[in-house]
TORKOLRO-906617 format. One record per atom (N, C-alpha, C): residue number from 1; atom name; x, y, z. Coordinates in nm, 3 decimals. Layout:
N
+-----+----+---------+---------+---------+
!   k !  a !      xx !      yy !      zz !
+-----+----+---------+---------+---------+
! NUM ! CA !       X !       Y !       Z !
...
+-----+----+---------+---------+---------+
This chain:
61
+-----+----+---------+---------+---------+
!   k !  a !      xx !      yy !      zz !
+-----+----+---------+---------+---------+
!   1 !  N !   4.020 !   0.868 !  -0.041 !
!   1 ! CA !   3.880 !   0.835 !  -0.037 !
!   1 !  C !   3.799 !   0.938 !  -0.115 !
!   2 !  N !   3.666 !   0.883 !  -0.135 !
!   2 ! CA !   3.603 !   1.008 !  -0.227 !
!   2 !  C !   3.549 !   1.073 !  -0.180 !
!   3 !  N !   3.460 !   1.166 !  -0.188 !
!   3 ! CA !   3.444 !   1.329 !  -0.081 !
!   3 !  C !   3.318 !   1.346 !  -0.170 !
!   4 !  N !   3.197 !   1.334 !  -0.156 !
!   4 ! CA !   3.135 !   1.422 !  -0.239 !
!   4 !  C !   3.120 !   1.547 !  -0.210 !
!   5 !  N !   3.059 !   1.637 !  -0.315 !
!   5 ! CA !   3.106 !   1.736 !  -0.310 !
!   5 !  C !   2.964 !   1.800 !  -0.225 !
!   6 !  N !   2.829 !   1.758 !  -0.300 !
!   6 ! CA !   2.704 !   1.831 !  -0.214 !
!   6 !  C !   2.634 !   1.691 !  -0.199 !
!   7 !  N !   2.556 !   1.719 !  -0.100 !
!   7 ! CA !   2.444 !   1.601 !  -0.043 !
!   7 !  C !   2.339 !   1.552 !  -0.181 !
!   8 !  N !   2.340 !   1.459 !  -0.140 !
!   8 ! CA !   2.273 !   1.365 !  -0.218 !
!   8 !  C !   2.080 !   1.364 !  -0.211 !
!   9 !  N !   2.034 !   1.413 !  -0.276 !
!   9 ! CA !   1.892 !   1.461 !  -0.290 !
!   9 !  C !   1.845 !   1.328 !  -0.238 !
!  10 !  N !   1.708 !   1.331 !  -0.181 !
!  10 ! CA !   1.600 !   1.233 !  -0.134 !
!  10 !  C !   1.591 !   1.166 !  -0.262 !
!  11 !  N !   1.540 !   1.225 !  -0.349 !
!  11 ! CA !   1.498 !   1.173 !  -0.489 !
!  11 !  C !   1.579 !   1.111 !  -0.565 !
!  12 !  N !   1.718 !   1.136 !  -0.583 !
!  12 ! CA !   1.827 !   1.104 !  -0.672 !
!  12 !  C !   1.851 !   0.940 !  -0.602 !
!  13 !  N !   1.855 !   0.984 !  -0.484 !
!  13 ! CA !   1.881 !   0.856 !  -0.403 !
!  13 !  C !   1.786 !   0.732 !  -0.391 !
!  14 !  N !   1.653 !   0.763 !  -0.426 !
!  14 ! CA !   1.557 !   0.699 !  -0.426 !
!  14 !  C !   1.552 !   0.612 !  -0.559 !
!  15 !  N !   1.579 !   0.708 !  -0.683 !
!  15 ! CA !   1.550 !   0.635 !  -0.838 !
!  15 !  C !   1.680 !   0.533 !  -0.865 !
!  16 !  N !   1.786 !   0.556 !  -0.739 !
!  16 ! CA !   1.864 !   0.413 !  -0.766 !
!  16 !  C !   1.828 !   0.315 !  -0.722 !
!  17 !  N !   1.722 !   0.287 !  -0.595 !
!  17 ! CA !   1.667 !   0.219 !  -0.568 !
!  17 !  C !   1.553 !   0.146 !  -0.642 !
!  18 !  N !   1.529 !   0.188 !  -0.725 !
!  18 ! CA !   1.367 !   0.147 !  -0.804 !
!  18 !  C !   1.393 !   0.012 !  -0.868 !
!  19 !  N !   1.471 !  -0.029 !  -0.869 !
!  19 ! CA !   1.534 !  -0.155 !  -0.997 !
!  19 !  C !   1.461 !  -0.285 !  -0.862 !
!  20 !  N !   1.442 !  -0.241 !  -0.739 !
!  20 ! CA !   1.456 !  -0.386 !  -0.646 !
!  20 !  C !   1.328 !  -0.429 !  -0.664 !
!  21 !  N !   1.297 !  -0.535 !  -0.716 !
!  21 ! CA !   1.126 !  -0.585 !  -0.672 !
!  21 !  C !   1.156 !  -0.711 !  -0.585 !
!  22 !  N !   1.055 !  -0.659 !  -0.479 !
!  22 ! CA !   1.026 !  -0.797 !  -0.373 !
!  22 !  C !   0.942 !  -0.887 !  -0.459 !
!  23 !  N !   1.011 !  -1.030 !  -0.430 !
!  23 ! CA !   0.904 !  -1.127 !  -0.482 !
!  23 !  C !   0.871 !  -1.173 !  -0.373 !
!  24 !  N !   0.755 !  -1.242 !  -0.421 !
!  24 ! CA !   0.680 !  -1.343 !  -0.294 !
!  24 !  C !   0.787 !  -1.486 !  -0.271 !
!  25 !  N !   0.752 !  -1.511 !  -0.125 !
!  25 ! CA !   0.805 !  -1.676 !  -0.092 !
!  25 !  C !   0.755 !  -1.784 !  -0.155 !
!  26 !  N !   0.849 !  -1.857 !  -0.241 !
!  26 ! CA !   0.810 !  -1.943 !  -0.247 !
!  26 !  C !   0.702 !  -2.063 !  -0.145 !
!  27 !  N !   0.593 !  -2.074 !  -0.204 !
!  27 ! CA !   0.463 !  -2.198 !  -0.117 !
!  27 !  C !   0.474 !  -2.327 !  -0.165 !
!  28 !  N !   0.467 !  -2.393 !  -0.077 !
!  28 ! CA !   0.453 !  -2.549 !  -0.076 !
!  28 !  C !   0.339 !  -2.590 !  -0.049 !
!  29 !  N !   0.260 !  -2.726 !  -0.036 !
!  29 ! CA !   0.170 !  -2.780 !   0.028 !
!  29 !  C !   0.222 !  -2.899 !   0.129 !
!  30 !  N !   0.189 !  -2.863 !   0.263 !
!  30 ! CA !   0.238 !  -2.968 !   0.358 !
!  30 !  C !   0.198 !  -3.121 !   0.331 !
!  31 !  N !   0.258 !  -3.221 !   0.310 !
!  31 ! CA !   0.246 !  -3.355 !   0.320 !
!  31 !  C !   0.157 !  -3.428 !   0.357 !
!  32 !  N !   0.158 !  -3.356 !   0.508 !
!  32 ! CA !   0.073 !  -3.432 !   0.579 !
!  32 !  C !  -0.070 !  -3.400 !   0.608 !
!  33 !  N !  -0.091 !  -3.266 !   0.590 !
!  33 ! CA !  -0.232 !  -3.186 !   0.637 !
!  33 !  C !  -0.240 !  -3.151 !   0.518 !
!  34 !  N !  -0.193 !  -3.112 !   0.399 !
!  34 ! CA !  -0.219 !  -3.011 !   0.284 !
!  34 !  C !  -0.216 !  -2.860 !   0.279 !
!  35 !  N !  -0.154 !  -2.814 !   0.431 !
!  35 ! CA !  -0.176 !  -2.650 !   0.407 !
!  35 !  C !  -0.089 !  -2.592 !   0.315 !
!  36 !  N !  -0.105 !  -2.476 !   0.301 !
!  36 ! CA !   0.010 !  -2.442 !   0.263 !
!  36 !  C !   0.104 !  -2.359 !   0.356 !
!  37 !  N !   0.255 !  -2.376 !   0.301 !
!  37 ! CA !   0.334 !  -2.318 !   0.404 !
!  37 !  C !   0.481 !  -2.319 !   0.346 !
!  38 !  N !   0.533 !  -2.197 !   0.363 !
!  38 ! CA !   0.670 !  -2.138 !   0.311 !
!  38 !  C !   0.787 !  -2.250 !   0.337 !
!  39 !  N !   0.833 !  -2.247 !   0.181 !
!  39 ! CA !   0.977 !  -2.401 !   0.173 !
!  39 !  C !   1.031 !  -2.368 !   0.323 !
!  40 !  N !   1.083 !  -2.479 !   0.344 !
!  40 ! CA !   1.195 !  -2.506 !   0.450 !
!  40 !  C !   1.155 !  -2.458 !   0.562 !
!  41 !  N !   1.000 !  -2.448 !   0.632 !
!  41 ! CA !   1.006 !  -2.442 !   0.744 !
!  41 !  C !   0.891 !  -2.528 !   0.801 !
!  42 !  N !   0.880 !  -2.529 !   0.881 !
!  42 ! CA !   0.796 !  -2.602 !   0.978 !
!  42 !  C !   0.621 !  -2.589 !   0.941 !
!  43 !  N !   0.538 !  -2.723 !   0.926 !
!  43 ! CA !   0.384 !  -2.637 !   0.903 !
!  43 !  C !   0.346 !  -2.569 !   1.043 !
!  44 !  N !   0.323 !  -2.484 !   1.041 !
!  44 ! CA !   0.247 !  -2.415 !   1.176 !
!  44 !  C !   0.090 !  -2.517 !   1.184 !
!  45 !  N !   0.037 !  -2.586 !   1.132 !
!  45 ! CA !  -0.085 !  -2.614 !   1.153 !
!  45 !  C !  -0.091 !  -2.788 !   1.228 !
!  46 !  N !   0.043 !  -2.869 !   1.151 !
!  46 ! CA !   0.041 !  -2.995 !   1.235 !
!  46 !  C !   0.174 !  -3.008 !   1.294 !
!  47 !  N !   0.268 !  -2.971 !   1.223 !
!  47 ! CA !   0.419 !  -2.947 !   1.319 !
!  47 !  C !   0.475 !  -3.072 !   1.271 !
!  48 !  N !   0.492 !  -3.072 !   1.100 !
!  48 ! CA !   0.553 !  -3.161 !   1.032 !
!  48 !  C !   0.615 !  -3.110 !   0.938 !
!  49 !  N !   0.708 !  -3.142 !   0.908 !
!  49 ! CA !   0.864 !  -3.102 !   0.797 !
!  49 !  C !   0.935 !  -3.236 !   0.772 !
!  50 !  N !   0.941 !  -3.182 !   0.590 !
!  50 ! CA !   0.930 !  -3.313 !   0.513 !
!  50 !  C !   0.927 !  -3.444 !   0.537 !
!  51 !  N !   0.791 !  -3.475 !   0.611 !
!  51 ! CA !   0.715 !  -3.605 !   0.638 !
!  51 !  C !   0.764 !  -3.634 !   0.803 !
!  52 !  N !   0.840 !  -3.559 !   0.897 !
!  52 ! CA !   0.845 !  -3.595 !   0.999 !
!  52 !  C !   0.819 !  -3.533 !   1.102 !
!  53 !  N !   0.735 !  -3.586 !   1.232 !
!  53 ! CA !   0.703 !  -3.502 !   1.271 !
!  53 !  C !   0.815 !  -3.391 !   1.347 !
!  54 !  N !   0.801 !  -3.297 !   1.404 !
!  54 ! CA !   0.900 !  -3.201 !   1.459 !
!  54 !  C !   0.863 !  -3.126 !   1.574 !
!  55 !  N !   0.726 !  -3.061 !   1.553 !
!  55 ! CA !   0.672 !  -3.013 !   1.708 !
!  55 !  C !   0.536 !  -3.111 !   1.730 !
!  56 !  N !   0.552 !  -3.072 !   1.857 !
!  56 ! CA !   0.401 !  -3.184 !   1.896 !
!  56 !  C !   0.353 !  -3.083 !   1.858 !
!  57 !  N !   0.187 !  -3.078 !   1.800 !
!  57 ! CA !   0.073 !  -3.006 !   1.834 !
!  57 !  C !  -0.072 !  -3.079 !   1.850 !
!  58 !  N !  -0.076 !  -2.977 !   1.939 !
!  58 ! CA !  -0.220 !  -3.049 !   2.004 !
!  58 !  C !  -0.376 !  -3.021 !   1.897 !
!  59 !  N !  -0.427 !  -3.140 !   1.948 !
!  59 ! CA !  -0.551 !  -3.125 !   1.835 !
!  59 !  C !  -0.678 !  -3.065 !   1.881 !
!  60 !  N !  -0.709 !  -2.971 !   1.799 !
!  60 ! CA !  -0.834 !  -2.884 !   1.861 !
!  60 !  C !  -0.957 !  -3.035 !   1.819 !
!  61 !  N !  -1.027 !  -2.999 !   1.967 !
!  61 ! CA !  -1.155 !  -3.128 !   1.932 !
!  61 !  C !  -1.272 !  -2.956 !   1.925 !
+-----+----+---------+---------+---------+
């Protein structure tokens, strides 16, 4: 196995990291209400995924 020989600096260790960029989630517009809301999951606002419903939600009067 390999052994290094001295510890590995904060910094050295850090500038191998620099290459990663977070991208944003892909957005959709829900079907049925128009919000928007991240592929493949559920709208939080009517509780429909791709055109069916899935959770009840109740309607604010």
């Amino acid at each position: 196995m390999a052994h290094p020989k001295s510890k590995t600096s904060k910094t050295r260790r850090n500038k191998r990291r620099t290459h990663y960029k977070a991208s944003l989630p892909t957005l959709a517009t829900c079907s049925n209400c128009g919000a928007t809301v991240k592929y493949h999951t559920v709208c939080p606002e009517c509780g429909y995924y791709r055109g069916k419903q899935v959770i009840e939600k109740e309607i604010a009067v």
